[in-house]
Residue, then its C-alpha position, 0 to 999 in steps of 0.5 A: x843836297x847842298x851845292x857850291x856855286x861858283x858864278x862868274x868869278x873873276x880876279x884881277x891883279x891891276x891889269x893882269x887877269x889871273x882867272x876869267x869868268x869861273x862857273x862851277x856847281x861842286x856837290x858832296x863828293x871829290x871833285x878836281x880842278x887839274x891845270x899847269x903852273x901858272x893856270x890860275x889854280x892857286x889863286x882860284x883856292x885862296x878865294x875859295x878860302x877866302x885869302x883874298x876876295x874875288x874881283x867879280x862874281x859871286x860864290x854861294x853855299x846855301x846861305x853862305x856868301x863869300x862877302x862874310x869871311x868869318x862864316x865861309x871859315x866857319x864851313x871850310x877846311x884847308x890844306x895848303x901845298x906847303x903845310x908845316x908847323x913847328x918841328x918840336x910840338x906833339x902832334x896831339x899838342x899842334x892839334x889841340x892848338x888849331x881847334x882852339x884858334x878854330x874856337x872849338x873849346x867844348x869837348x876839344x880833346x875828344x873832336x881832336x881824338x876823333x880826328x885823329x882817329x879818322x885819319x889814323x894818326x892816333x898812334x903818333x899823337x905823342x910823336x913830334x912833328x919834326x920825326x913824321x915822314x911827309x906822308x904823316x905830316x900831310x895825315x896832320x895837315x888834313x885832321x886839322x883841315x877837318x876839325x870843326x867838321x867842315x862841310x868843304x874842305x880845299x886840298x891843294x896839290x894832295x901828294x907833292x912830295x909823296x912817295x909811291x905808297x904813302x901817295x895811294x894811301x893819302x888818295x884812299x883818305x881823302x876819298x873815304x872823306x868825300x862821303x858827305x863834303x864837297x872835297x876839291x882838289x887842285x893838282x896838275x898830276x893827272x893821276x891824282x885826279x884820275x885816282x879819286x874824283x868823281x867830276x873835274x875841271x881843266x883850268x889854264x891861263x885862268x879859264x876853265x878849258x872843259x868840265x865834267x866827268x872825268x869819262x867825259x874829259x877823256x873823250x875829248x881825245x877820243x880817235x886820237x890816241x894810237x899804240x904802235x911797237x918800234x924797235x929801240x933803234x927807232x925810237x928816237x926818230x919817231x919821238x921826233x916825228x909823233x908826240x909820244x906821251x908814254x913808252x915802255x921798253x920791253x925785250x929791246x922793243x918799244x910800246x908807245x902810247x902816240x897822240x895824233x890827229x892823224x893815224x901814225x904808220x902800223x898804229x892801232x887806236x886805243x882807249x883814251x885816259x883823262x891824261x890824254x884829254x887833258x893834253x889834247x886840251x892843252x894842245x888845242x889851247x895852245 
């Protein structure tokens, strides 16, 4: 099984030190680096397609080195936040012109079908890129990541500007995708990782805080998460007091979901989720 190794890698912009000492190992599979704005993702991602080149440290991919650009190019696929192309061209049209600057010439027009077979976009190819919702818009941006088969494909923050339902069906996608590549998803929706991958890393001010299962990440909040019901009345005293990080009013009373160290008065604790690690962590950064 091939591996994705990141060993060591750090990046320097003069004296700012954007991200420190990164080591990973990705196999085939959904993998995802969760972190706030400003934790070192993006730049982590534009080395990993090689944007811009690593301060130190090495990335390894079976024979592949990151000091050749054009051969990592040839294995990765990305899709960027902001993916956009040209209102007015077809969707097949803006397609068949990413796999020819891919330098996919032999039976283009069936590799950009099957493609757009795959993320069942086929039914739009005569459509204009301007008339898509931005659900669709993100189904072309990743039929372009994947043509050429790559064997790695980067998605950075998967489901900005979704809503509810085209949010679950673009998650669904890329899962079916991450059967046989390395898939690896920056975000800092909790959710979105928690909904599709399997191992993930938290990441802040450029250093990796924990990595592993999502369970494992979980349970670095385990004991510290309590349920408690307030009447509406004291809800905001107590959100004062206690960091609440989830409510929901039912017939005038209040469910809070509470992370603490200490056991807050008539709370029972409760299972932790990947977002109530995630915040400990950040808490405990800090």
């Amino acid at each position: 099984m091939a591996i994705l190794q990141l060993n060591h890698v750090s990046k320097y912009y003069g004296k700012v030190q954007a991200i420190n000492d990164i080591s990973l190992e990705l196999e085939p599979g959904m993998f995802g680096l969760l972190g706030p704005n400003g934790a070192g993702k993006t730049t982590l991602m534009r080395i990993l397609t090689t944007v811009i080149p690593p301060s130190s440290g090495r990335i390894n991919f079976e024979l592949t080195d990151w000091s050749n650009p054009e051969e990592v190019r040839s294995i990765m696929g990305y899709l960027p936040q902001k993916f956009s192309l040209y209102k007015h061209i077809k969707v097949g049209e803006a397609l068949n012109h990413i796999a020819l600057l891919k330098g996919i010439v032999a039976e283009r027009d069936k590799k950009v079908n099957s493609v757009m077979e795959q993320v069942n976009i086929a039914q739009i190819k005569n459509k204009k890129i301007g008339e898509l919702s931005g659900g669709m818009v993100r189904r072309v941006g990743i039929a372009q990541a994947i043509l050429g088969e790559p064997r790695i494909i980067v998605v950075d923050e998967p489901t900005a500007g979704l809503d509810p339902e085209e949010r679950i069906r673009f998650r669904r996608l890329l899962h079916q995708l991450g059967k046989d590549k390395i898939i690896i998803i920056s975000t800092h929706i909790v959710e979105d990782i928690e909904a599709t991958c399997e191992k993930a890393a938290v990441l802040h001010m450029g250093k990796i805080l924990a990595q592993g299962e999502v369970s494992s990440l979980s349970a670095f909040a385990c004991g510290k998460v309590w349920k408690v019901s307030v009447p509406r009345r004291d809800y905001y005293d107590l959100s004062e007091k206690w960091k609440v990080v989830a409510s929901q009013l039912i017939d005038d009373i209040y469910q809070l979901r509470i992370l603490s160290d200490s056991r807050p008065e008539g709370a029972e604790p409760i299972a932790p989720s990947l977002e109530d690690g995630y915040l400990y962590l950040m808490e405990c950064a800090s």
